[in-house]
N, CA, C and O of each residue as an XYZ file, in Angstrom:
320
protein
N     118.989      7.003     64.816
C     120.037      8.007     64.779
C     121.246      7.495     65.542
O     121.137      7.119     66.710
N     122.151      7.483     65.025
C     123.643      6.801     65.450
C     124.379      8.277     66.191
O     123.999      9.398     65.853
N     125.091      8.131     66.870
C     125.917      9.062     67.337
C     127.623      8.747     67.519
O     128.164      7.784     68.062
N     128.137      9.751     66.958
C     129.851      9.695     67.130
C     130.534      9.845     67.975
O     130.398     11.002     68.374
N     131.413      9.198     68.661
C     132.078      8.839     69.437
C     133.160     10.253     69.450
O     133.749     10.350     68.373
N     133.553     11.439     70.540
C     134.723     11.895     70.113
C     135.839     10.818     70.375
O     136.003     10.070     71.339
N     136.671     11.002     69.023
C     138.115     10.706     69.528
C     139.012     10.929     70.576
O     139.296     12.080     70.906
N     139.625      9.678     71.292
C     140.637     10.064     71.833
C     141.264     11.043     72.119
O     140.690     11.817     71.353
N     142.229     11.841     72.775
C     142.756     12.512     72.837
C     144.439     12.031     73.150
O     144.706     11.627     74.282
N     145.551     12.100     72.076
C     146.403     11.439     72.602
C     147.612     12.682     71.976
O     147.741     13.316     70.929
N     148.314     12.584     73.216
C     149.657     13.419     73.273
C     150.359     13.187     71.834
O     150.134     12.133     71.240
N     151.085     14.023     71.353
C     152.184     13.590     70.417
C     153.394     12.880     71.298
O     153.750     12.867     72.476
N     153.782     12.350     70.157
C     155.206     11.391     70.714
C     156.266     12.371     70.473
O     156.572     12.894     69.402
N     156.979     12.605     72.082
C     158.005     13.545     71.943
C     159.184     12.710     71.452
O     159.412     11.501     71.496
N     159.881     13.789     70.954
C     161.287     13.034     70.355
C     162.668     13.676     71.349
O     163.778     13.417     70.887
N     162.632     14.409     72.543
C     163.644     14.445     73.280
C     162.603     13.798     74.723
O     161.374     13.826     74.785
N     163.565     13.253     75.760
C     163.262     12.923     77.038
C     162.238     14.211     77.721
O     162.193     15.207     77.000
N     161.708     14.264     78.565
C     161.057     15.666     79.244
C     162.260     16.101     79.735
O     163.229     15.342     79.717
N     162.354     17.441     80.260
C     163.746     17.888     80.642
C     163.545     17.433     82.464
O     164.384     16.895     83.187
N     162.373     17.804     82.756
C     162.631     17.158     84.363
C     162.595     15.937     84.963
O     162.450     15.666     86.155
N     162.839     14.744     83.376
C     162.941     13.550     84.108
C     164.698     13.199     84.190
O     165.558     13.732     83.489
N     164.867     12.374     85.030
C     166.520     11.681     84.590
C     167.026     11.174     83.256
O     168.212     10.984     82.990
N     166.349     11.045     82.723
C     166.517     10.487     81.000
C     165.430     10.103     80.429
O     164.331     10.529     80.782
N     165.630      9.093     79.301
C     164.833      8.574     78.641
C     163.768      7.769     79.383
O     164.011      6.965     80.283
N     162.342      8.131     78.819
C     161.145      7.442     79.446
C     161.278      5.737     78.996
O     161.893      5.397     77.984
N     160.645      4.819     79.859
C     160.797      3.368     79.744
C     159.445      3.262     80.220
O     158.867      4.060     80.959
N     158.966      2.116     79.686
C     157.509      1.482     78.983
C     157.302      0.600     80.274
O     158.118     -0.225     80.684
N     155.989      0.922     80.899
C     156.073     -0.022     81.871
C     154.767     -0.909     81.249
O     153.936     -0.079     80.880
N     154.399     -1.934     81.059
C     152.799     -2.393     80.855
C     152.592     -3.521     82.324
O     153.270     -4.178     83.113
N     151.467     -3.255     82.074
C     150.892     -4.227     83.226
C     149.503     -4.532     82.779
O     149.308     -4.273     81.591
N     148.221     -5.148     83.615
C     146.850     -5.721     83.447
C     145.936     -5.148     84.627
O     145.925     -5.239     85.855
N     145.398     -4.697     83.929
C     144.340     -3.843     85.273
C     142.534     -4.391     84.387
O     142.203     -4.416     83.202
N     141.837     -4.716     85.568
C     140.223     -4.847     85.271
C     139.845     -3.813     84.622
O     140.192     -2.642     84.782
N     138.694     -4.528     83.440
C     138.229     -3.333     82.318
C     137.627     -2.288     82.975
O     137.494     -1.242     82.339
N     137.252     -2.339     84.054
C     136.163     -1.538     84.701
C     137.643     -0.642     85.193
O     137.424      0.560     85.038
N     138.363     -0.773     85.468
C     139.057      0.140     86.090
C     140.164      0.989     84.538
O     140.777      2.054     84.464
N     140.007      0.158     83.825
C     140.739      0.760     82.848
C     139.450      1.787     81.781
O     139.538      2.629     80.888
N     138.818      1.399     82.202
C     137.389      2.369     81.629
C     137.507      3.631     82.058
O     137.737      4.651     81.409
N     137.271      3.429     83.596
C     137.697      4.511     84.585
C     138.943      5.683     84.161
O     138.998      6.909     84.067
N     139.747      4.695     83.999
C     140.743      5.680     83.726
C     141.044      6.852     82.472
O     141.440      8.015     82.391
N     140.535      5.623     81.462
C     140.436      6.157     79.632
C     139.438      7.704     80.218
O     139.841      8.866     80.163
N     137.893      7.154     80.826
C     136.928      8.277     80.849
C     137.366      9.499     81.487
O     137.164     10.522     80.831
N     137.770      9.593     82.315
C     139.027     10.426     83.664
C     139.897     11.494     82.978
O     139.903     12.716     83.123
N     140.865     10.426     81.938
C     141.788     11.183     81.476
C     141.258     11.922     80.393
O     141.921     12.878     79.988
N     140.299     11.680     79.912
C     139.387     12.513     78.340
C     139.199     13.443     78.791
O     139.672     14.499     78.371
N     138.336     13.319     79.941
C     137.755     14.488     80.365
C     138.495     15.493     81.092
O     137.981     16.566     81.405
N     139.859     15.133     81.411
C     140.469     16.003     81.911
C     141.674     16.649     80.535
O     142.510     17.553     80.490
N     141.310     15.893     79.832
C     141.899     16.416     78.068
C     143.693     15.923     77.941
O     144.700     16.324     77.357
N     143.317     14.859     78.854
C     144.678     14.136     78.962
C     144.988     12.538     78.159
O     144.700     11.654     78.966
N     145.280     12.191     77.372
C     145.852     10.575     77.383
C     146.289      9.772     78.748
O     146.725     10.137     79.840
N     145.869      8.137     77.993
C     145.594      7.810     79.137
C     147.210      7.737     80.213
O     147.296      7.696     81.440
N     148.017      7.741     79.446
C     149.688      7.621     79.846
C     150.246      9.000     80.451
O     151.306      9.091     81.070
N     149.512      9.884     80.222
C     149.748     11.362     80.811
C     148.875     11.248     82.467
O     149.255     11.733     83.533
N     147.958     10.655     82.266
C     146.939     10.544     83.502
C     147.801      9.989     84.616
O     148.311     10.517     85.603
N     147.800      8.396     84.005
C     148.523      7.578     84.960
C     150.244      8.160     85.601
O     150.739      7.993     86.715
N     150.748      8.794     84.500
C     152.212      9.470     85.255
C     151.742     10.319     85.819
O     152.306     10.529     86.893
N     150.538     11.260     85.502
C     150.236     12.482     87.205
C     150.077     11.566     88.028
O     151.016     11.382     88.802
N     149.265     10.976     88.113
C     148.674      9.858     89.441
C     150.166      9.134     89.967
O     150.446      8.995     91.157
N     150.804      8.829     89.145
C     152.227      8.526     90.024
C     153.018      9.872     90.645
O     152.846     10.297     91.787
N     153.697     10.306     89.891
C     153.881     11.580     90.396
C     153.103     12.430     91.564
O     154.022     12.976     92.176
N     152.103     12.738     92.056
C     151.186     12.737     92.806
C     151.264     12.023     94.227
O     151.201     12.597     95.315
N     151.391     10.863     94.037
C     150.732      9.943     94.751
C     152.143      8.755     95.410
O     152.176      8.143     96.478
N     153.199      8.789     94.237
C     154.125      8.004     94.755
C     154.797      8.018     95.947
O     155.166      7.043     96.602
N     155.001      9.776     96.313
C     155.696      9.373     97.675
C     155.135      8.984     98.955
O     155.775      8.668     99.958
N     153.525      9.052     98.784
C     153.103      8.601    100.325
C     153.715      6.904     99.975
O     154.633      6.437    100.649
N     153.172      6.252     99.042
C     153.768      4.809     99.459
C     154.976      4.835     99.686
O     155.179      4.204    100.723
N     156.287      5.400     99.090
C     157.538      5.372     98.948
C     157.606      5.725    100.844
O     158.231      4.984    101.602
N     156.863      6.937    101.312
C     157.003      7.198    102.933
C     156.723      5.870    103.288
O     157.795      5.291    103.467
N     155.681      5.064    103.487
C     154.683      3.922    103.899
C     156.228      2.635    103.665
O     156.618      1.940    104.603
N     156.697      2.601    102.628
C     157.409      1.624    102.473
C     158.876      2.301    103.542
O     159.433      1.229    103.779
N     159.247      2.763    103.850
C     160.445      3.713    104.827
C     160.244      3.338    105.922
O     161.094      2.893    106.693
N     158.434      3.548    106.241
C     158.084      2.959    107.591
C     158.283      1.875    108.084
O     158.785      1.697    109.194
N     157.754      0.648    106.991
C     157.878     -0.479    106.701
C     159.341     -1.074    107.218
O     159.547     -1.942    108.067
N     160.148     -0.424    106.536
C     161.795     -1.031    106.957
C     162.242     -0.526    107.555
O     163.429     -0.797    107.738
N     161.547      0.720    108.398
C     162.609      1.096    109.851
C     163.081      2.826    109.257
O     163.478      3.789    109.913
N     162.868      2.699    107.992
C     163.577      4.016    107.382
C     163.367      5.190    107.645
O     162.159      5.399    107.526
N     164.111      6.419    108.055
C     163.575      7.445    108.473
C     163.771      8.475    107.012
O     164.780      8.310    106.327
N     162.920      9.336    106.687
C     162.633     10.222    105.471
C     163.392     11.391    105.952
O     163.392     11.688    107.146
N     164.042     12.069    105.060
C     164.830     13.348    105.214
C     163.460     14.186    104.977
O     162.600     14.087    104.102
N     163.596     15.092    106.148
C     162.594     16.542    106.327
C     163.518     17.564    106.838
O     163.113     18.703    107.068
């Protein structure tokens, strides 16, 4: 007995920018270990997300502690 795989789950391709970004979205690619890109595909399914919706929460999320961390780094003090 074989069993079926569900499909993917992948966003439609919007045809205006999101309204709360600065403009038009730009393509970043990079190379990450299968094991971690597994991780991510399984992650974002189950949270009923694509995998490009996942990874922009996880930035969004997560960017400004490094962005703080890098401030520290050069002396920079963060507006509070």
């Amino acid at each position: 007995m074989t069993t079926t795989k569900d499909p993917p789950q992948v966003s439609r391709k919007r045809k205006h920018a999101d309204k709360k970004s600065d403009g038009p979205s730009v393509q970043i690619a990079f190379r990450c270990p299968t094991e971690l890109a597994e991780r991510v595909e399984k992650t974002a399914f189950e949270l009923g997300l694509d995998t490009s919706g996942l990874i922009r929460m996880l930035l969004l999320e997560h960017l400004p502690e490094y962005e703080a961390r890098a401030d520290r780094i050069h002396g920079r003090t963060s507006p509070d």
